[in-house]
Phi, psi and omega in degrees: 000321183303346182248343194267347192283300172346298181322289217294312180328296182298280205343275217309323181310325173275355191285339205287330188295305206285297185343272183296334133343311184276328183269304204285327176246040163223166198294128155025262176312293178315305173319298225288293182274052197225298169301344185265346161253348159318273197321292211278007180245340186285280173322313160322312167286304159309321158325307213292308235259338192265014177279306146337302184283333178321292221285333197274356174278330174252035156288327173297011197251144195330306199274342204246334131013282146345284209298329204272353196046073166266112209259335189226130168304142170332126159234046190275353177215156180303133204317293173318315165300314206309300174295298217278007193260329165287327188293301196288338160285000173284318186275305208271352139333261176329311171275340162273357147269339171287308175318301183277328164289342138286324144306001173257324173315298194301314181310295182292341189297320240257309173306310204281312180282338176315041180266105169289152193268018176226142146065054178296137170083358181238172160300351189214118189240092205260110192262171193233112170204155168250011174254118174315122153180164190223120183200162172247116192259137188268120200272195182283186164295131172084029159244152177247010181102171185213167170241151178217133212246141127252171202285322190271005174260001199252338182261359187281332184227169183281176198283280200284014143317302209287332192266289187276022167271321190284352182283281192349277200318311186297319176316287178330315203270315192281003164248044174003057197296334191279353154297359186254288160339310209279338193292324171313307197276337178288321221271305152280031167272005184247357155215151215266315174294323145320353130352306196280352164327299195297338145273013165289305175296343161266337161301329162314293190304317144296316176315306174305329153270348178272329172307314198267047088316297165299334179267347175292308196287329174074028172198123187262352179274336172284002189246281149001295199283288192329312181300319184293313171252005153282320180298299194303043149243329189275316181296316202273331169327135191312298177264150182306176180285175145268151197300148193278138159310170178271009163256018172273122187265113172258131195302346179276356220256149181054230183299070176341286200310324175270018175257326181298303190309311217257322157305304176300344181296222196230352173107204204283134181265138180226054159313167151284357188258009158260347169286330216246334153295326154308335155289343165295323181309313207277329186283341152292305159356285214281319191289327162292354174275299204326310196292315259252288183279001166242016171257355179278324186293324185309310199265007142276339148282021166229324181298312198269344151324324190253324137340314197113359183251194179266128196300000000 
């Protein structure tokens, strides 16, 4: 177990180069959900590997001993380690429970205040500001969300602009997308190198909506443009937009120019280097349970030793 516990802990580290490879050259839709259980299956393991060090530091301790009826001490780890190697994984337990349970609070709060002051019961709630944006508020459960528009982004494009920015946005709210955010986002809280997942996975998230945008509209060079001149209408404004709630997903939102390029392209690229980055993904995947399930079994098998039974 002492070398195998490790592995889920490095794995995520290796994930960070393939990540963004995998959003630009595999289809969208496929990224999307390749990345979003990678980080959560990753983030699994690490909860799994630091938990895995927790139990042989407080096996050493009287009471848990007691409880476990231990006739000999753990011995899944070095005697000296144990203990301050369980405080720390103990510690770091704790702040990735703390972490992710403000943020699914902070998430719902955020769902609960998301109300535009327009156009209630409808799908499109269009406010009169004259500063350009556009977003999709995603709603509570069993709402399905709204999009919301303003009058200066509306008068910045033209009729089929405006029918595929409002396509993008819809994409969004009926692929329930910003749940693939909140997953990106639970997921690096329980390790720091996920972290870099999450603009990979919003660079994604868009790519999916501007194909459902391009295929709503039948013309992908119009679908470009659109995106393309909703951002310079939103970036050129005299004043900034007013502010978004923080679950709102915007057609303006992240790499504009490779998002454009890429539309303007042959459509979702299945290169070898979105194949061969997804096979790094699945294959970090796997080399972390396999290490994940075979530091569990090492330490069930040193527990029925400190029992007294036969490994």
């Amino acid at each position: 177990m002492i070398y195998a516990v490790w592995v889920p802990l490095l794995v995520p580290f290796v994930v960070v180069p393939a990540a963004r490879r995998l959003a630009d050259n595999l289809a969208p839709a496929r990224a999307v959900r390749l990345l979003a259980a990678t980080g959560a299956g990753l983030a699994l393991c690490t909860l799994l590997a630091l938990t895995l060090l927790v139990v042989p530091g407080a096996g050493r301790l009287s009471a848990v001993a007691a409880a476990g009826e231990f006739v000999h001490p753990l011995a899944a780890t070095a005697p000296g380690a144990a203990v301050p190697l369980a405080a720390a994984a103990l510690f770091l337990i704790a702040g990735c429970a703390a972490a992710v349970t403000r943020a699914v609070r902070g998430h719902w709060a955020q769902l609960q205040r998301a109300r535009p002051d327009h156009g209630d019961g409808e799908e499109l709630a269009v406010l009169h500001d004259s500063r350009p944006d556009a977003y999709a508020l995603p709603g509570r459960p069993g709402s399905p969300g709204r999009i919301v528009v303003t009058t200066g982004m509306l008068h910045a494009l033209d009729p089929a602009e405006r029918e595929a920015l409002l396509a993008h946005e819809r994409a969004h709210l009926t692929g329930r997308h910003h749940l693939y955010l909140v997953a990106a986002e639970l997921s690096a809280h329980c390790h720091p190198a996920l972290r870099a997942l999450r603009a990979p996975v919003g660079y994604a998230l868009e790519r999916c909506a501007d194909e459902a945008a391009a295929h709503a509209v039948g013309d992908r060079r119009v679908a470009a443009r659109a995106i393309g001149r909703a951002a310079l209408a939103a970036r050129t404004a005299g004043e900034p937009p007013a502010p978004r709630p923080a679950a709102a997903l915007a057609a303006a939102a992240g790499p504009v120019p490779r998002r454009v390029a890429a539309l303007l392209g042959k459509g979702a690229a299945r290169s070898r280097v979105g194949r061969a980055a997804a096979a790094t993904l699945l294959a970090c995947l796997a080399v972390s349970g396999a290490a994940a399930l075979d530091a569990t079994y090492d330490l069930h098998s040193s527990i029925e030793v400190a029992q007294g039974e036969s490994p």
